[in-house]
FIMI-795858 format. One record per atom (N, C-alpha, C): residue number from 1; residue in one letter; atom name; x, y negated, z. Coordinates in steps of 0.05 Angstrom, whole numbers, plus 32768, in hexadecimal, padded with zeros to 4 digits. Each point is the difference from the previous one (the first is absolute). Layout:
<recs>
     n   res   atom     px     py     pz
   NUM     A     CA      X      Y      Z
...
</recs>
This chain:
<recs>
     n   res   atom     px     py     pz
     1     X      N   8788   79FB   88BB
     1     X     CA   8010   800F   8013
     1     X      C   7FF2   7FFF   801C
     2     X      N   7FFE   801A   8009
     2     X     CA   7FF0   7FFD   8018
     2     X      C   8017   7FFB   801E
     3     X      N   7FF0   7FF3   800E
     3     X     CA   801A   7FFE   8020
     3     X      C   7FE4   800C   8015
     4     X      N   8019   8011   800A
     4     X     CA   7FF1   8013   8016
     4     X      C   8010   7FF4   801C
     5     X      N   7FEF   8000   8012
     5     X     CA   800A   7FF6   8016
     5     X      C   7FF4   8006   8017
     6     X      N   800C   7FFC   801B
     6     X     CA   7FE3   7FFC   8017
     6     X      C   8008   7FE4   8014
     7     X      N   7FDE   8000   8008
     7     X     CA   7FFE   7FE0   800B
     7     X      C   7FEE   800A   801A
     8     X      N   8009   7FEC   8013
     8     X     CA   7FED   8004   8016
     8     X      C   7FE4   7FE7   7FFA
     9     X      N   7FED   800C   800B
     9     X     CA   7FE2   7FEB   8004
     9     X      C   800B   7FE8   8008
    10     X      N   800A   7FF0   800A
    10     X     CA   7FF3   7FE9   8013
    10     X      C   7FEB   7FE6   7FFD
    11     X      N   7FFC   7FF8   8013
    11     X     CA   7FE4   7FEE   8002
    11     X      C   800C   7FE7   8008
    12     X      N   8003   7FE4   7FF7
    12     X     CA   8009   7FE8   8004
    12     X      C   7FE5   7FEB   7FF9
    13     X      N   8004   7FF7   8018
    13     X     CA   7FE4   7FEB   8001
    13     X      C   7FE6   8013   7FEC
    14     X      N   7FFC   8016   8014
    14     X     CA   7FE5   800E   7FEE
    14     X      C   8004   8008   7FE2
    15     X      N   801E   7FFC   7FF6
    15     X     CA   7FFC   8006   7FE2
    15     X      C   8016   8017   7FFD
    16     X      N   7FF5   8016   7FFB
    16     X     CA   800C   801E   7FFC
    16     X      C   8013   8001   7FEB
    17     X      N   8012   8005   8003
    17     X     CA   8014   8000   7FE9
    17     X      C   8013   8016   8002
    18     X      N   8013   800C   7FE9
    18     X     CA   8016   800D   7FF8
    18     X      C   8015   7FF0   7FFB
    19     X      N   8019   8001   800B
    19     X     CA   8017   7FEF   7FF8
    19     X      C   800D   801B   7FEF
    20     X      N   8010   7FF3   7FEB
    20     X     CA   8009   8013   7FEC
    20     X      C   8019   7FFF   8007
    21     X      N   8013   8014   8007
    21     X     CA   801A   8009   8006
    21     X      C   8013   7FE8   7FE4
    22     X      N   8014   7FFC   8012
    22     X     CA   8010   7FE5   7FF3
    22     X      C   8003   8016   7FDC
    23     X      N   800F   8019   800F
    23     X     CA   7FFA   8009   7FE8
    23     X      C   7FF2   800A   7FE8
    24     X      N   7FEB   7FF6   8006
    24     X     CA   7FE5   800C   7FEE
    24     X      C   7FF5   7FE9   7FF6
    25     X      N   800D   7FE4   8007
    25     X     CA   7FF3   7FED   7FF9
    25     X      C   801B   7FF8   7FF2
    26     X      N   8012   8000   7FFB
    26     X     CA   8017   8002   7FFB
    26     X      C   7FF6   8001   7FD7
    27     X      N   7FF8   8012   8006
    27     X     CA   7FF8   8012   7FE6
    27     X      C   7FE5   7FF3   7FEF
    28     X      N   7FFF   7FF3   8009
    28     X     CA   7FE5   7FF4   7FF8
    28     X      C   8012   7FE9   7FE4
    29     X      N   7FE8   7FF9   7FF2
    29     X     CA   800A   7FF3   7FEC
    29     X      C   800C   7FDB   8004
    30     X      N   7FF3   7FFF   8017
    30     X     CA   8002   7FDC   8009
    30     X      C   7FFE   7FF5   8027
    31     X      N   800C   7FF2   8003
    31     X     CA   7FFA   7FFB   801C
    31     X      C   7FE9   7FF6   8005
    32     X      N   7FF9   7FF3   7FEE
    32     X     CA   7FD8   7FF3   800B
    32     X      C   7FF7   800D   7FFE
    33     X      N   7FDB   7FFF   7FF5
    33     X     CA   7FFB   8017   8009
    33     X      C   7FF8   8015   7FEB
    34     X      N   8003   801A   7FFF
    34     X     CA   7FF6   8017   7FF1
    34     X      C   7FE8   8006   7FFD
    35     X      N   7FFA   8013   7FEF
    35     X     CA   7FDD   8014   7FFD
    35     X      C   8011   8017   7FFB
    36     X      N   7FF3   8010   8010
    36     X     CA   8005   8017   7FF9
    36     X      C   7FEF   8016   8006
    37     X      N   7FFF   8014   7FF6
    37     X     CA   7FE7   8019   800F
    37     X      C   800B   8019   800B
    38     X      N   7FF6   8006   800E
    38     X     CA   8003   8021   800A
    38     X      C   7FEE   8011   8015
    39     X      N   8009   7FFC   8017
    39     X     CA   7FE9   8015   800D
    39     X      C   8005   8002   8022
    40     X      N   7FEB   7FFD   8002
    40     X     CA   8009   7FFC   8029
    40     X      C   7FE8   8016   8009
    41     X      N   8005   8017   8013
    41     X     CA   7FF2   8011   800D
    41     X      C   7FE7   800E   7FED
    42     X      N   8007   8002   7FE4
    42     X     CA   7FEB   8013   7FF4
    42     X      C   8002   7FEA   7FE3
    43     X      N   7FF3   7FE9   8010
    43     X     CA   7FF8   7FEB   7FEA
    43     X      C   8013   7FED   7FEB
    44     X      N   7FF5   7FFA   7FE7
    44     X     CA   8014   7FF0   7FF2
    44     X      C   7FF2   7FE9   7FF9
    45     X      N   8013   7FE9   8001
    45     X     CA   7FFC   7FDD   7FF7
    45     X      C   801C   8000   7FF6
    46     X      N   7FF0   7FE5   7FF1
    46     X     CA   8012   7FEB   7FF6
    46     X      C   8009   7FE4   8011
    47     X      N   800C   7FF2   800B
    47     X     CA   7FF7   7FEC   8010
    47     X      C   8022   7FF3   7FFC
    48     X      N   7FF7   7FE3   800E
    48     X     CA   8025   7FF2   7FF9
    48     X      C   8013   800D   8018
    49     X      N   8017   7FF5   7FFF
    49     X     CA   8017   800A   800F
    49     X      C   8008   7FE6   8009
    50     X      N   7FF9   7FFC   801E
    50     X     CA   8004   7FE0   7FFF
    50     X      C   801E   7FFC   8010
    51     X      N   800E   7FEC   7FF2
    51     X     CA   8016   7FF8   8006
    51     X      C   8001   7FF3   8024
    52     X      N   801E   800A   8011
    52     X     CA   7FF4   7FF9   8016
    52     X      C   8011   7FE8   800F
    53     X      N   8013   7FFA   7FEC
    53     X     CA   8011   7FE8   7FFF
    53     X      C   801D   7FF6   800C
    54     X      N   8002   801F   7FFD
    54     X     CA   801A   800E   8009
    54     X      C   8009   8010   7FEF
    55     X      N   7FF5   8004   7FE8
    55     X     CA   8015   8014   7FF5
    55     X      C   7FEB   8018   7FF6
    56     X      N   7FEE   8003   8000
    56     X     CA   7FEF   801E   800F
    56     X      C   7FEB   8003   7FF6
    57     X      N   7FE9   800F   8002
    57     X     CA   7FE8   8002   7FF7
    57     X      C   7FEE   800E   8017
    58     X      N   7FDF   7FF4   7FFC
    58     X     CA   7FF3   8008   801E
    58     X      C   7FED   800B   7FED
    59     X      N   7FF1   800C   800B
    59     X     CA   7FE6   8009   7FF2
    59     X      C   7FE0   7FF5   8011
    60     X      N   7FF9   7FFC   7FF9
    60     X     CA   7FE1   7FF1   801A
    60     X      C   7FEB   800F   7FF4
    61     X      N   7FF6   8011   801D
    61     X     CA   7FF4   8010   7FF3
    61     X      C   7FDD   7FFC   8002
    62     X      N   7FF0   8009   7FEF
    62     X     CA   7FE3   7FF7   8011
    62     X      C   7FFD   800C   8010
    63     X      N   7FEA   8001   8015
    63     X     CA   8000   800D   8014
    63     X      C   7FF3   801D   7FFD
    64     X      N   7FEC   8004   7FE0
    64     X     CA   7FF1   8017   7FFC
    64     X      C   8014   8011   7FF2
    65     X      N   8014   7FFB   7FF4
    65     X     CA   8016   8006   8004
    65     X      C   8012   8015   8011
    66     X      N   800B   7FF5   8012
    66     X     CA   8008   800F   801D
    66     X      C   7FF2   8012   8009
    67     X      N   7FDD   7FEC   7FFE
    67     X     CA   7FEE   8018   8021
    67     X      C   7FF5   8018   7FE6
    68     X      N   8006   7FFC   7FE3
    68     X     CA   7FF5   801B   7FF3
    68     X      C   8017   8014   8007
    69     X      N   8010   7FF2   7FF9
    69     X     CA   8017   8023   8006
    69     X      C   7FFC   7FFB   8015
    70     X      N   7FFD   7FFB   8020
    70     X     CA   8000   8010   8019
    70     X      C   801E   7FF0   8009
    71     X      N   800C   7FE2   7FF2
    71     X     CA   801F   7FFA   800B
    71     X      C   7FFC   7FE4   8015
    72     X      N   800D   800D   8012
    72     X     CA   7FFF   7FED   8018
    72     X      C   801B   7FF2   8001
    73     X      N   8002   7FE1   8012
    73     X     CA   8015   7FF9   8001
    73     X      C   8015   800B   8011
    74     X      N   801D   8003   7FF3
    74     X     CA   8011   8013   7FFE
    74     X      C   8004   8019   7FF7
    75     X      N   7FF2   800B   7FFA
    75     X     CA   8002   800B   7FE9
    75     X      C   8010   800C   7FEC
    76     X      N   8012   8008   7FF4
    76     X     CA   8012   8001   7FEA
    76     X      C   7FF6   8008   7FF1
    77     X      N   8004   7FFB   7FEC
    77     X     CA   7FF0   800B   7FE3
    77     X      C   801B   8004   7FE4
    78     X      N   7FF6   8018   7FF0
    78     X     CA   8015   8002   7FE9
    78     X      C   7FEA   7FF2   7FEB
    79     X      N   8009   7FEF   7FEB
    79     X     CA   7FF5   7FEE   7FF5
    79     X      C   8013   8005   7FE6
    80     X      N   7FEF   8006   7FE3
    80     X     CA   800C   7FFC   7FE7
    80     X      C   7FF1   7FE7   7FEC
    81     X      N   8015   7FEE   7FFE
    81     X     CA   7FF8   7FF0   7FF3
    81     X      C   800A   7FFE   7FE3
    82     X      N   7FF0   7FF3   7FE9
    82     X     CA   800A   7FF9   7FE5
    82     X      C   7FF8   7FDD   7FF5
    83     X      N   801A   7FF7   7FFF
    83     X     CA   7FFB   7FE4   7FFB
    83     X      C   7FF3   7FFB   7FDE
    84     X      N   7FEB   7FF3   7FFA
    84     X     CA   7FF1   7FF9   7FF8
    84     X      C   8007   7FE1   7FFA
    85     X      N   7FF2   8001   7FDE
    85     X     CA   7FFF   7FE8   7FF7
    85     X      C   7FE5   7FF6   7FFB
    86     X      N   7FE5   8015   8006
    86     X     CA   7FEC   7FF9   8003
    86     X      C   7FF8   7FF6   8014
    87     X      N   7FFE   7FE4   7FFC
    87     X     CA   7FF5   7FF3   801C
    87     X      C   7FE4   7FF9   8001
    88     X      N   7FF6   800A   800F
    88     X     CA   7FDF   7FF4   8004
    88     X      C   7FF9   7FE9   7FFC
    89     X      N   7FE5   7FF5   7FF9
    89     X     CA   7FF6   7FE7   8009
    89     X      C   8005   8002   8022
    90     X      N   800A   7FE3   800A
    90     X     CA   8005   7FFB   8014
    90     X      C   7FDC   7FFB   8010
    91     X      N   8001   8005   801E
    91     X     CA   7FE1   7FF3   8001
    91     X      C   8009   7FE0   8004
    92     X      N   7FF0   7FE8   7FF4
    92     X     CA   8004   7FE9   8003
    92     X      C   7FE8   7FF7   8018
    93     X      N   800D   7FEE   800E
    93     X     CA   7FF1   7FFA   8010
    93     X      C   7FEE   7FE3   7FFE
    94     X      N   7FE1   8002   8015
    94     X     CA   7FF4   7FEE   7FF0
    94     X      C   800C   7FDD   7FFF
    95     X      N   800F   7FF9   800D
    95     X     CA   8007   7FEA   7FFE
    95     X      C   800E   7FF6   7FE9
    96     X      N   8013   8019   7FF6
    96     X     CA   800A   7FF8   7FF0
    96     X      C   7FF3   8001   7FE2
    97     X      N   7FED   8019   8000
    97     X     CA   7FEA   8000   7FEA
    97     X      C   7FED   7FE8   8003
    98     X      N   7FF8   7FF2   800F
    98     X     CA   7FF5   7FE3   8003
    98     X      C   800E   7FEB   7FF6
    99     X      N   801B   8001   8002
    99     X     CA   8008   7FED   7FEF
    99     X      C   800B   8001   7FE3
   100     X      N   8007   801A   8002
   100     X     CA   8004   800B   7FDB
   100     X      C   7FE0   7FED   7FF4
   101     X      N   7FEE   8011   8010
   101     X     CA   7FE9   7FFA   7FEC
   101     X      C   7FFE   7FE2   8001
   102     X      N   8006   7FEA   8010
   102     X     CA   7FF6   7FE3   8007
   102     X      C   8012   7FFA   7FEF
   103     X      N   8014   8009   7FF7
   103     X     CA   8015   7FF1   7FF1
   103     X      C   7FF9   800A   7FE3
   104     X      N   7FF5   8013   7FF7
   104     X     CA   7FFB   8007   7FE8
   104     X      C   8017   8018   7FF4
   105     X      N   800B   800B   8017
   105     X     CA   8018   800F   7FF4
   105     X      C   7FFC   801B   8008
   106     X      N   7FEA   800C   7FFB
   106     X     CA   7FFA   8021   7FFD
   106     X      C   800F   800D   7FF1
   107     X      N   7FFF   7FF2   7FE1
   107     X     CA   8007   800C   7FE5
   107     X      C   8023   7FF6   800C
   108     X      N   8007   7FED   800A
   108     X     CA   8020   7FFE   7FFC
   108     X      C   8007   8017   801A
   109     X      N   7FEF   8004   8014
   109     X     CA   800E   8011   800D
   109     X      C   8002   801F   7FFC
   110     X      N   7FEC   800B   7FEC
   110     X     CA   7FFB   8011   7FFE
   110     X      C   801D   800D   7FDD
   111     X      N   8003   7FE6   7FFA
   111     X     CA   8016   8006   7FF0
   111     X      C   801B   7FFF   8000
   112     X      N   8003   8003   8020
   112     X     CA   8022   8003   8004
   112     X      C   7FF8   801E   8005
   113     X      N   8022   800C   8004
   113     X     CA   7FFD   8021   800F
   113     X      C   7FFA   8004   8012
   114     X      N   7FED   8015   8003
   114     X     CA   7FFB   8009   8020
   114     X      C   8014   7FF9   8014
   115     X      N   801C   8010   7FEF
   115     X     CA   801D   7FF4   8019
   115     X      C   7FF6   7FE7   8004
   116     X      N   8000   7FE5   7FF6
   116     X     CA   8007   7FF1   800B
   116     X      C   7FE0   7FEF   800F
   117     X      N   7FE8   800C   7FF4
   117     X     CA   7FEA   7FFC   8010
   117     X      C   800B   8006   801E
   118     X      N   8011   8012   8011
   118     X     CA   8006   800C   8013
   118     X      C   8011   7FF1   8011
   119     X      N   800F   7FF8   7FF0
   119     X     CA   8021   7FE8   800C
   119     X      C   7FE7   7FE3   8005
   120     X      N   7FF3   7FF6   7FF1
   120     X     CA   7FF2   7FE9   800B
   120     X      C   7FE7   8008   8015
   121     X      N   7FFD   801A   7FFF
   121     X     CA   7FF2   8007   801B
   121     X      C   8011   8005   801C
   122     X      N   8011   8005   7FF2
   122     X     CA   8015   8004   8020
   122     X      C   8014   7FE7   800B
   123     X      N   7FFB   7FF7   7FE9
   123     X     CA   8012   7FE2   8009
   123     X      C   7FE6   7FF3   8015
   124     X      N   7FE8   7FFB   7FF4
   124     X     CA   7FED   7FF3   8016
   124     X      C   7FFA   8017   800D
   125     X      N   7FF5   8015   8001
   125     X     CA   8001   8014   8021
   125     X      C   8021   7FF3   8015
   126     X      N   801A   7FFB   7FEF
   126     X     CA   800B   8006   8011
   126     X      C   8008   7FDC   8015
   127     X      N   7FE4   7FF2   7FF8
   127     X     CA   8006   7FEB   8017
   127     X      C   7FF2   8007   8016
   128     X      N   8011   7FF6   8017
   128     X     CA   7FEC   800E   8023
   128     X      C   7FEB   7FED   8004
   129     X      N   8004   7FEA   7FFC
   129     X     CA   7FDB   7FF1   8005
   129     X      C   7FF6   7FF6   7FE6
   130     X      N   7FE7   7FFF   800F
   130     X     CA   7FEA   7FF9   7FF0
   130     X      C   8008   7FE7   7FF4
   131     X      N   8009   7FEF   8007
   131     X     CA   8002   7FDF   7FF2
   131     X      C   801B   800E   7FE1
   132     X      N   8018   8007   8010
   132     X     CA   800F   8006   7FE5
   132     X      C   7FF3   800E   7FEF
   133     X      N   7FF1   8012   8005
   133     X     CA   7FF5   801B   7FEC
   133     X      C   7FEF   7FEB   7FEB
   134     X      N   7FF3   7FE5   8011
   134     X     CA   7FEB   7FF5   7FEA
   134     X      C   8015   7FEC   7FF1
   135     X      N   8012   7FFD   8004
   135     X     CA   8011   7FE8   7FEF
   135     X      C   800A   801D   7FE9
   136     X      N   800B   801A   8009
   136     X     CA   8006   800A   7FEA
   136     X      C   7FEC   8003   7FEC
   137     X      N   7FE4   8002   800A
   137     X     CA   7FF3   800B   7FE8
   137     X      C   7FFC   7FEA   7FF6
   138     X      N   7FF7   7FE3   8001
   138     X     CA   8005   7FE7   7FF5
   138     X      C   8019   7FFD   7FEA
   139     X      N   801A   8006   8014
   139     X     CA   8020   8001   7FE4
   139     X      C   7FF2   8016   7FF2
   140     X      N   7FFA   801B   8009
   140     X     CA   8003   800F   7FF1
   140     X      C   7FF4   7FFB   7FE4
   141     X      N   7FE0   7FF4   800B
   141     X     CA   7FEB   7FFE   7FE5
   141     X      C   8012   7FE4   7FED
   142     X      N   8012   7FF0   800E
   142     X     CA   8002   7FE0   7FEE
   142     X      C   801D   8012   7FED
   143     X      N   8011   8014   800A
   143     X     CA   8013   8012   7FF9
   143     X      C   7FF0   8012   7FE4
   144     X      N   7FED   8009   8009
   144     X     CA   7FFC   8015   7FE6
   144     X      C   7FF4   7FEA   7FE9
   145     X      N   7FF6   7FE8   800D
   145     X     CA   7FF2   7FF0   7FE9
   145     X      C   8016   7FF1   7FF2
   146     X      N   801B   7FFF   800C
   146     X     CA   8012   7FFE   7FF6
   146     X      C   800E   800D   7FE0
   147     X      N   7FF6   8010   8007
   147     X     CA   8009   8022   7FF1
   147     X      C   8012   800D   8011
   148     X      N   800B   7FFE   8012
   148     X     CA   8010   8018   8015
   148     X      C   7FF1   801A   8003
   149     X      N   800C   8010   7FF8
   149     X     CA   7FF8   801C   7FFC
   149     X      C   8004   8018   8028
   150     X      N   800E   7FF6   8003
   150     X     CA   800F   8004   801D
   150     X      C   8006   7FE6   8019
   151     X      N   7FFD   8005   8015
   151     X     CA   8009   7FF1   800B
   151     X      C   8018   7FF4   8004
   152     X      N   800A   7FE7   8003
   152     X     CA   8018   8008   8004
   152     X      C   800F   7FF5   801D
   153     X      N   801E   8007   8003
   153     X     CA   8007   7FFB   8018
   153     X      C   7FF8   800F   801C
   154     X      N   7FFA   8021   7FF4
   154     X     CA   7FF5   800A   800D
   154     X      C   8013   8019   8003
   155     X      N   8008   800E   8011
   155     X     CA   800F   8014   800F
   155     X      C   7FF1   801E   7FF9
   156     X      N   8001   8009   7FEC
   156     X     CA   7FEB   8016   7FFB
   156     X      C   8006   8016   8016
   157     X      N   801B   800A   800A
   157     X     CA   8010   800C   800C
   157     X      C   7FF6   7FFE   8025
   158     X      N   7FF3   7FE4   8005
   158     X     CA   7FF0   7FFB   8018
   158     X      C   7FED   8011   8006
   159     X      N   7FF9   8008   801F
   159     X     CA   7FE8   800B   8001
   159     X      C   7FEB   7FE6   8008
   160     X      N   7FE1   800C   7FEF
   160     X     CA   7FEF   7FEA   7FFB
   160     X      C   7FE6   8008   8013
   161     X      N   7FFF   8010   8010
   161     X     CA   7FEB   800A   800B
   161     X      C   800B   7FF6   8019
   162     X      N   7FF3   7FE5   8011
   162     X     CA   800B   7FF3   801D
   162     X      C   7FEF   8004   8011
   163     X      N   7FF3   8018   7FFD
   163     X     CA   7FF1   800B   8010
   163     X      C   8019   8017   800D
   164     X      N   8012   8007   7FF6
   164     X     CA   801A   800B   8004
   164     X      C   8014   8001   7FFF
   165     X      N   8004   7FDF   7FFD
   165     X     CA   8022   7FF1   7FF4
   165     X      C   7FFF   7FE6   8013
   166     X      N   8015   8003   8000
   166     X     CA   800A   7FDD   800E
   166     X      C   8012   7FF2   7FE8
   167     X      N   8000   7FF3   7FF7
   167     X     CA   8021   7FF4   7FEB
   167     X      C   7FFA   800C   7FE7
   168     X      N   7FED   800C   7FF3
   168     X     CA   8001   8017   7FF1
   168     X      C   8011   801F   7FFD
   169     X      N   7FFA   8000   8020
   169     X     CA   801B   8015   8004
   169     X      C   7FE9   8016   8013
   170     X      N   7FFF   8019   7FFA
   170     X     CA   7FEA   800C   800D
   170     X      C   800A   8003   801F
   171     X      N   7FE5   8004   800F
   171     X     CA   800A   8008   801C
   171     X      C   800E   801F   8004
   172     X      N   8009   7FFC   801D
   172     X     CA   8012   8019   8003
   172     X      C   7FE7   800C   8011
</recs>
């Protein structure tokens, strides 16, 4: 089912984003976060729908993105989206691929779902310093060697990008 909507540009701490109308996120299948695809100023992706910890859904957009269609901040844009169960490989970052591999758990990480490759990436993106982010990926790796498939005790519904959240709650 597709949701058609419009969103203005804005830019928070340098990171360009779409906030999705209460009602368009409404419609979405889950409050954490979505994949979904459709099409902004010509072009079409797939990309997540990140939860903004209020209720809502933001979109973060890349920046080649925006400056290809010609969209500046403020902006409005009509935007059709279709939620998606195809979720990408997440990109993993190298710290945490340094310790998959130090721990010997390539093959265990590579055999949970993409979904939840994504929830243990966003649980450690979503600590604000450097010291917590390295204790998560420590639980995280002593967690999967566990057998935990997911993290747990974790707020999927939070926003995890604190490059644009305070509390896990996005900025205004």
């Amino acid at each position: 089912m597709a949701i058609t909507f419009t969103a203005t540009l804005e830019i928070i701490q340098d990171v360009p984003l779409l906030r999705l109308p209460k009602e368009a996120s409404a419609l979405l299948p889950t409050r954490g976060m979505a994949m979904a695809e459709g099409a902004i100023g010509g072009g079409t992706f797939a990309l997540p729908l990140e939860p903004d910890g209020l209720g809502g859904h933001f979109i973060p957009l890349p920046p080649e993105a925006f400056a290809a269609a010609g969209i500046q901040e403020g902006n409005s844009l009509r935007l059709q989206l279709t939620p998606t169960d195809k979720w990408p490989e997440p990109p993993v970052p190298a710290q945490w691929r340094q310790a998959l591999e130090e721990a010997g758990l390539i093959d265990r990480w590579e055999s949970i779902t993409v979904k939840a490759r994504w929830e243990w990436l966003r649980w450690i993106r979503a600590a604000m310093s450097p010291v917590t982010r390295d204790k998560r990926v420590t639980v995280g790796i002593s967690k999967l060697q566990s057998g935990m498939n997911r993290p747990c005790c974790f707020n999927a519904a939070s926003c995890t990008l604190p490059e644009v959240s305070r509390g896990g709650k996005l900025l205004k």
